[in-house]
C-alpha positions in Angstrom: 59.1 89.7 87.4 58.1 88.9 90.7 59.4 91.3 93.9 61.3 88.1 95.4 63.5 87.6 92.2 64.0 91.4 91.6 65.5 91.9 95.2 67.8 88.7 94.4 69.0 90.5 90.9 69.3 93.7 93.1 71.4 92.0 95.5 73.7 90.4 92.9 74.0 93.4 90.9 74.9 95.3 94.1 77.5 92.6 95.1 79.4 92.4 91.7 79.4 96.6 91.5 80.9 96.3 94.9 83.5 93.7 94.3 84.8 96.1 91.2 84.5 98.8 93.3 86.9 96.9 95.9 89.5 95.5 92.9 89.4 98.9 91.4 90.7 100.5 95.0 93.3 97.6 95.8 94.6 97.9 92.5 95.1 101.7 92.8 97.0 101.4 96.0 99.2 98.8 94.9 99.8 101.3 91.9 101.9 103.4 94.2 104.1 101.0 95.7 105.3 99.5 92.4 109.6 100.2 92.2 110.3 99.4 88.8 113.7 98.8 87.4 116.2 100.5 85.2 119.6 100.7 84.1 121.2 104.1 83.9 120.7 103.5 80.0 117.3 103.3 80.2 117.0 106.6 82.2 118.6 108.5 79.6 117.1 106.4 76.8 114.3 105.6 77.7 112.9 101.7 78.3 111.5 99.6 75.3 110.6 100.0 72.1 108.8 102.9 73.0 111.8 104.8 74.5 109.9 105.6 78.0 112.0 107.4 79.9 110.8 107.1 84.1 109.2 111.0 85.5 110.7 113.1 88.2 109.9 112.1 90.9 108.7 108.5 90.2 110.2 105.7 92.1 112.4 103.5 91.2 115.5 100.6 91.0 118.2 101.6 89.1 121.4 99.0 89.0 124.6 99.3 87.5 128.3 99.7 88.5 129.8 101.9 90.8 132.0 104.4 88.7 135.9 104.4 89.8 136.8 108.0 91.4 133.0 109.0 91.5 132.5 108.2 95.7 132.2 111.7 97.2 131.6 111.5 100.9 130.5 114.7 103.1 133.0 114.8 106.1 130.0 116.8 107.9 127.0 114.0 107.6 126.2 110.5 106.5 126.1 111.5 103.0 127.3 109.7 100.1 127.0 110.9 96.4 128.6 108.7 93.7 127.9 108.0 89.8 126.3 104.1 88.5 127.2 103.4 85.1 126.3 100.7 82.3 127.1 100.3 79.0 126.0 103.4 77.9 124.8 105.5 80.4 125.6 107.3 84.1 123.4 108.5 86.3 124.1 110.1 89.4 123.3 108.8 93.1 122.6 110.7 96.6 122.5 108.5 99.9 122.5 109.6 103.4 123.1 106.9 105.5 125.5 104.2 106.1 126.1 102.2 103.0 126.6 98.4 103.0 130.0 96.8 103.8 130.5 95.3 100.6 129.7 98.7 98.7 132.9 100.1 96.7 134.0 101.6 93.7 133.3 99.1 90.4 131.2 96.6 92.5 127.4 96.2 91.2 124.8 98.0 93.5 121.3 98.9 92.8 120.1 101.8 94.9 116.0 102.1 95.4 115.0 105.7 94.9 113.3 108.7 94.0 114.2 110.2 90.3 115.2 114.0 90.8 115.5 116.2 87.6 117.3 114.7 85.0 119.8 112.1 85.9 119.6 112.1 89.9 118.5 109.9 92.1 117.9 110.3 95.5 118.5 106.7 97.2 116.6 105.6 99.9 118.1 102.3 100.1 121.5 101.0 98.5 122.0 97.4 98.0 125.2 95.7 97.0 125.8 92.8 95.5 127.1 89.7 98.0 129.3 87.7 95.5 132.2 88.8 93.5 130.9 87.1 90.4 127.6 88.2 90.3 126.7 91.3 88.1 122.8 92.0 87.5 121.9 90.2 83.7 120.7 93.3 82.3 124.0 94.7 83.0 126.4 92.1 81.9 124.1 92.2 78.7 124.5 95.9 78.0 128.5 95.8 79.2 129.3 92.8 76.7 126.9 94.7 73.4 129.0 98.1 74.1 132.4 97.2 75.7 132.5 100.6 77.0 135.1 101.7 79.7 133.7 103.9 82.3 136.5 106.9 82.0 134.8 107.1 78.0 131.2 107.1 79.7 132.3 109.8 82.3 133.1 112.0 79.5 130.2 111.4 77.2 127.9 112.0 79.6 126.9 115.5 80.9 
């Protein structure tokens, strides 16, 4: 092989180990920013097939109904603990801040956190829902397969 062609297969070699290099980082970075979503279920439950339950401290979505009687507000600060439920599952919620208007006890919210230890999430964000007759599909699903009532949740759950 003559010197000419070898630096060209050099160059090409070096350019494709370089462009994997590149993918390899961008795909790494958007790794961390992923938020994937749960119902408070699939917390406790785990997701799938597979039953994967989400790690401390993993971020995350997590939608479901605001449980009646669960809003607890600290008269000192900004914040707000209360419990989301689904068919078969409640999970707890910490906010500090102020939390939309629409926001209130058996309304849909999904609140964009960090998982704590066990069933908490610390919230960074809280969204809630804008119409009256909108309710996430993977929660409508789970509420009309169980029926449950969240007063029987509340005391099933720990």
């Amino acid at each position: 092989m003559n010197s000419r062609r070898k630096n060209r297969m050099l160059v090409v070699i070096a350019i494709i180990v370089g462009l994997g290099l590149i993918t390899t980082l961008v795909m790494y970075a958007l790794r961390a920013n992923i938020d994937l979503f749960y119902t408070p279920s699939e917390i406790l439950q785990g997701k799938g097939e597979a039953h994967e339950k989400p790690e401390p401290g993993q971020r995350l979505r997590v939608g479901g109904m605001v449980m009646p009687g669960s809003v607890k507000r600290d008269p000192q600060s900004l914040q707000v603990s209360f419990k989301l439920y689904d068919a078969s599952g409640v999970v707890s919620v910490t906010f500090e801040g102020i939390l939309p208007d629409l926001f209130r006890e058996g309304q849909g919210v999904v609140a964009q956190g960090v998982l704590e230890n066990g069933s908490l999430i610390n919230a960074k964000e809280v969204l809630a829902k804008h119409d009256e007759k909108y309710t996430p599909p993977e929660i409508e699903d789970a509420m009309k397969k169980n029926h449950t009532s969240p007063a029987a949740l509340a005391g099933a759950q720990p």
